[in-house]
C-alpha positions, -999 to +999 in steps of 0.1 A: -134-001-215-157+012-185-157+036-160-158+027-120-159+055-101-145+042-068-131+055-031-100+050-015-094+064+020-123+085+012-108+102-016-129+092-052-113+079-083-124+075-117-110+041-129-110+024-159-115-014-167-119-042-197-160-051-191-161-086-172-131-071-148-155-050-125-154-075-099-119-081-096-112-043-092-135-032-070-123-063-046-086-049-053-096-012-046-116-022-011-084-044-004-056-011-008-080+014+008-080-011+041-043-016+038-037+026+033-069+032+061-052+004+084-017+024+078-035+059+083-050+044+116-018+034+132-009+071+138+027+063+128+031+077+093+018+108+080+010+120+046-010+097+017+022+095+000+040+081+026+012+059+036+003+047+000+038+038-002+043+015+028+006+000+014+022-011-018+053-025+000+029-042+028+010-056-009+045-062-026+055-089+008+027-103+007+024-114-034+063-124-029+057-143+001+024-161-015+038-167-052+074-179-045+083-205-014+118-199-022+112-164-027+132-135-014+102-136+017+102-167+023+119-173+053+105-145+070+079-143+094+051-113+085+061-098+120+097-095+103+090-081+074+068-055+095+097-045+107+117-044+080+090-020+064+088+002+091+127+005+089+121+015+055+094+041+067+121+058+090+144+055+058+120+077+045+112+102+068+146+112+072+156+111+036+123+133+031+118+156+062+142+186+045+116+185+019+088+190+040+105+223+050+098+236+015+064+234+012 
């Protein structure tokens, strides 16, 4: 195993990977911090939890949509499930806005 010390929405990370697998996790790192900085950009959601989890469900569409035509995705456009995820992300801030007020 090896080391990649690595930055995502400018925040570092030590990482580790089998040798030979560099490549493919620097590519996957570069690909989350645009989805998370793309996310962060919009102005809509606050907080790199929130925004780290919309990222993985904005990832999650897309590997259904790619590895399954009759997938659970598949009949939906991108622009639909956009808006299904920022349903979700209002899911969210109401079900955690009264634990905002604790901290």
């Amino acid at each position: 195993m090896i080391q990649l010390d690595v930055s995502i929405m400018g925040q570092g990370y030590r990482l580790a990977c089998r040798e030979g697998e560099e490549k493919m996790l620097r590519e996957a790192v570069a690909y989350l911090d645009e989805k998370m900085c793309s996310i962060r950009d919009g102005g809509k959601i606050k907080g790199n939890d929130r925004i780290a989890v919309m990222a993985s469900l904005a990832i999650a569409a897309e590997l259904l949509a790619t590895k399954s035509p009759n997938g659970p995705l598949s009949e939906m456009s991108m622009s639909e499930i956009r808006q299904k995820m920022e349903t979700m992300n209002r899911v969210l801030d109401q079900a955690l806005m009264p634990q905002e007020d604790l901290f």
